[in-house]
C-alpha positions as CSV (number, residue, x, y, z in Angstrom):
1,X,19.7,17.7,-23.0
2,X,21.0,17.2,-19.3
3,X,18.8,16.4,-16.8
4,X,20.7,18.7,-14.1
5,X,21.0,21.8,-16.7
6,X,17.1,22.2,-17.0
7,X,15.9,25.7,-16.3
8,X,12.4,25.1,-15.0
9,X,12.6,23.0,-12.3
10,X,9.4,21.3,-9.9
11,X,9.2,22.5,-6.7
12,X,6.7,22.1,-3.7
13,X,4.9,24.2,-1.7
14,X,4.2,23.9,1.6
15,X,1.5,26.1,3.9
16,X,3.4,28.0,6.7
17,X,1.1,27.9,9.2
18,X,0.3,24.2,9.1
19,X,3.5,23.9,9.6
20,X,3.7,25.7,12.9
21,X,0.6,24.1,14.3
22,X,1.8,20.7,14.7
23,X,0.2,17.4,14.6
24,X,-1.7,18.1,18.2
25,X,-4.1,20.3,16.8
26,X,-7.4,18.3,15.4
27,X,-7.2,19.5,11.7
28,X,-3.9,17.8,11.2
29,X,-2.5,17.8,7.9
30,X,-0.3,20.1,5.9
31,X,-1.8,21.7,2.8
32,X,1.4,20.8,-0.3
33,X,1.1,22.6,-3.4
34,X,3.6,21.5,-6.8
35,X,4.3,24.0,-9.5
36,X,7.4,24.5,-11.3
37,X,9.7,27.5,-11.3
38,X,12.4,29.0,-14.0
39,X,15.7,29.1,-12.0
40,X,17.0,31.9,-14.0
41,X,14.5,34.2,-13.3
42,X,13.8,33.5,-9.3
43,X,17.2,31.8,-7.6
44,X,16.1,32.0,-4.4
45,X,12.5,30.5,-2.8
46,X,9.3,30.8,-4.0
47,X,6.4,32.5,-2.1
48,X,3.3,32.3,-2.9
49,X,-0.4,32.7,-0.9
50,X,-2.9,30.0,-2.0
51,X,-5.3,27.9,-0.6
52,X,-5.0,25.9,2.7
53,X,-8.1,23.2,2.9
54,X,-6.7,22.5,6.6
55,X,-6.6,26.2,7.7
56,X,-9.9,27.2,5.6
57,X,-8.1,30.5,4.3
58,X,-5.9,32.0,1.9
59,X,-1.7,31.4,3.8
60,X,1.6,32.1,2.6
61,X,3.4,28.8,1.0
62,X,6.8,28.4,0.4
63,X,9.2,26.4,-1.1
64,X,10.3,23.0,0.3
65,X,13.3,20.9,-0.8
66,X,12.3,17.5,-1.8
């Protein structure tokens, strides 16, 4: 089997709001989630609200290209 033709793929998730603090703030650090994802099924990004440990509370994290 090709390596490019798999249908579940590895993806990384990223917290939003980390994101849009910066590195100024005193918690720095960006909370990264990986899971994988069937291609077929969801084509475009996934969503998903976990766990930030930076944040202390439950964000939306998306998908990040690697």
């Amino acid at each position: 089997m090709a390596k490019g033709k798999d249908v579940r793929i590895r993806v990384i998730l990223q917290c939003v709001s980390c994101v849009r603090k910066g590195a100024n703030e005193e918690l720095a650090g960006i909370s990264r989630y990986s899971t994988q994802k069937n291609r077929h099924n969801t084509p475009g990004q996934l969503e998903l609200r976990k766990f930030c440990r930076y944040c202390r509370k439950h964000t939306i994290h998306d998908e990040i290209k690697k």
